[in-house]
Each structure stands twice: as C-alpha cells, then as structure tokens.
C-alpha positions as CSV (number, residue, x, y, z in Angstrom):
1,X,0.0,0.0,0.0
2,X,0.9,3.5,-0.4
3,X,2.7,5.1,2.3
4,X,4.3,8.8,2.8
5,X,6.1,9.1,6.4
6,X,7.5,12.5,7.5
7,X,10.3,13.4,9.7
8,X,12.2,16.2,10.9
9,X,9.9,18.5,12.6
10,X,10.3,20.0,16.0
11,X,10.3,23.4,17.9
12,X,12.5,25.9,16.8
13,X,13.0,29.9,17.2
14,X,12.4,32.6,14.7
15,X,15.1,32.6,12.2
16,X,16.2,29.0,12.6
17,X,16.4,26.2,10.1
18,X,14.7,22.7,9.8
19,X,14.9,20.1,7.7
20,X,12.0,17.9,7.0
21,X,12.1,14.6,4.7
22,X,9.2,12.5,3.6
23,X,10.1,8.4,3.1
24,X,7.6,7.1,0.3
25,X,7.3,3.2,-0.2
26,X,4.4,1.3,-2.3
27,X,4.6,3.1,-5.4
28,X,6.7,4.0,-7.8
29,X,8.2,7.0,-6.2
30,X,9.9,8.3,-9.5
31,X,6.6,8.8,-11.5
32,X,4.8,11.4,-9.5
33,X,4.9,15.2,-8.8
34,X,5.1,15.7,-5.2
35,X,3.9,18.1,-2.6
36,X,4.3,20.0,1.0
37,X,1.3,21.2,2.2
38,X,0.9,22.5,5.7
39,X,-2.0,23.0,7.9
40,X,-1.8,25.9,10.5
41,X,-3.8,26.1,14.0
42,X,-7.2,27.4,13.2
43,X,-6.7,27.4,9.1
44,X,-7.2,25.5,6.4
45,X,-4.8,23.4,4.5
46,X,-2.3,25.9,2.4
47,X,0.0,24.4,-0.3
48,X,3.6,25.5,0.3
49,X,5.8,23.6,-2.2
50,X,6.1,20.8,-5.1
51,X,8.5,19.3,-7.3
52,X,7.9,17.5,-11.1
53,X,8.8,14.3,-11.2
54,X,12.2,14.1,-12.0
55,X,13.0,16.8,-9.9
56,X,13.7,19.4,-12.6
57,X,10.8,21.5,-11.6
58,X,10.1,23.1,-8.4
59,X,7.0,25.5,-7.3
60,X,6.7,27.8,-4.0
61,X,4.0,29.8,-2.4
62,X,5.1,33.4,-2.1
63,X,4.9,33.0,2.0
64,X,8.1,30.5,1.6
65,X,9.7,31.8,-1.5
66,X,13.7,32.3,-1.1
67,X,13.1,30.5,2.1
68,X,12.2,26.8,1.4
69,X,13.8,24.7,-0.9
70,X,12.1,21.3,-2.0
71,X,14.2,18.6,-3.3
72,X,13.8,14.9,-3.5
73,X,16.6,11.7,-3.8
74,X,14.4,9.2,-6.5
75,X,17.0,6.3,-5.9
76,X,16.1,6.5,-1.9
77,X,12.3,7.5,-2.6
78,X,13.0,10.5,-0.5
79,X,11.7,13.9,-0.6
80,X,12.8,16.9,1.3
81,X,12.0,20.2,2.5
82,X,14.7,22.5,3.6
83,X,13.4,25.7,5.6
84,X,15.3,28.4,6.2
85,X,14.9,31.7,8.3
86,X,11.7,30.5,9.8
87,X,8.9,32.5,10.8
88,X,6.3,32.2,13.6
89,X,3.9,32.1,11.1
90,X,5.5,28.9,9.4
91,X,4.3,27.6,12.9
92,X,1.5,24.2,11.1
93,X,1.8,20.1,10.5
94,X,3.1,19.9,7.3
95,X,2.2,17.0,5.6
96,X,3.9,15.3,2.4
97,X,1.3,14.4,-0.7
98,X,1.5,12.6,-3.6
99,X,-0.5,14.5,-7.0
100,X,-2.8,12.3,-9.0
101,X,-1.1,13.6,-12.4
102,X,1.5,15.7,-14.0
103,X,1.3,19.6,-12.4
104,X,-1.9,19.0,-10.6
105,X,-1.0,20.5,-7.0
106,X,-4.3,21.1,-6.2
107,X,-5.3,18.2,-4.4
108,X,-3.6,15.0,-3.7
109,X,-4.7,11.3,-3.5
110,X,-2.0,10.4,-1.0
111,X,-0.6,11.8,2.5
112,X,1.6,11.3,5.2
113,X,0.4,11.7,8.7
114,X,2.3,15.0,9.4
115,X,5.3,16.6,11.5
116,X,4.1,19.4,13.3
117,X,6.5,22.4,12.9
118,X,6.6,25.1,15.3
119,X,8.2,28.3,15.5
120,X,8.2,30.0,18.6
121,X,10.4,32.1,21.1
C-alpha cells in the first residue's frame, strides 16, 4: 500500500532552520509530482511547495519563497523540505502528498500523517 512518512519537525525559534524529509514506499516514487502542504492552527490546508517528477521542476508559495527549498533523492524514494529563516507564522503540521497527475497541485490522492512544525520564542 501506499505510504508517505514525515520526519524532521520540532520546535524551533524565529530565524532558525529545519529540515524535514518524507520516506515514500508502495509506489513507484519516481513517476509522481510531489507536494508539501501544511496546515496551521485554526486554518485550512495551504499548499507550500512541489516538485515535477524528476526533480527538474520546483513550485513555491510566495509566503516561503527564497526560504524553502524542496528537493527529492528518486533512488532512496526520499523527498525533502529544507526551511530556512523560519517565521512564527510557518508555525503548522506539514504534511507530504503525492498529486494524481503531471502539475496537478491542487489536491492529492496520497498523505503522510504529518510533523508538526513550530516556531516560537
């Protein structure tokens, strides 16, 4: 079956770094766009990031642009999110999905249970 693990969250101050990464087994890692999408306290999903397929493609939202960096390792079925200069608003459980097709970032058949991120003083 299909399965999208997370890692890497934890509590960390304004201006800090984290790295999350996202294991994928079940599937054929390689053939789909995937996605971060992070949920805030209170708020409704928000997309943040996704990458094409083989990599060669990558999408922010403005609120992480120049910040975030998504990558992904095809040969470990590994993708990553690299966040940088972290904000209090950042503060959600971000969640690693799988898209259904080629550039569709709008929803996502497959997700991860979620590290919850949190940026705090």
């Amino acid at each position: 079956q299909v399965q999208l693990v997370e890692s890497g969250g934890g509590m960390v101050q304004p201006g800090g770094s984290l790295r999350l990464s996202c294991a994928g087994s079940g599937f054929t890692f390689g053939g789909y766009d995937m996605s971060w999408v992070r949920q805030a306290p209170g708020k409704g999903p928000e997309w943040v990031s996704s990458i094409s397929s083989g990599g060669s493609s990558t999408y922010y939202a403005d609120s992480v642009k120049e910040r975030f960096t998504i990558s992904r390792d095809k040969t470990n079925n590994r993708l990553t999110l690299q966040m940088n200069s972290l904000k209090p608003e950042d503060t959600a459980l971000y969640y690693c999905a799988r898209s259904p097709g080629a550039g569709v970032f709008y929803e996502h058949d497959y997700w991860g249970q979620g590290t919850q991120v949190t940026v705090s003083s």
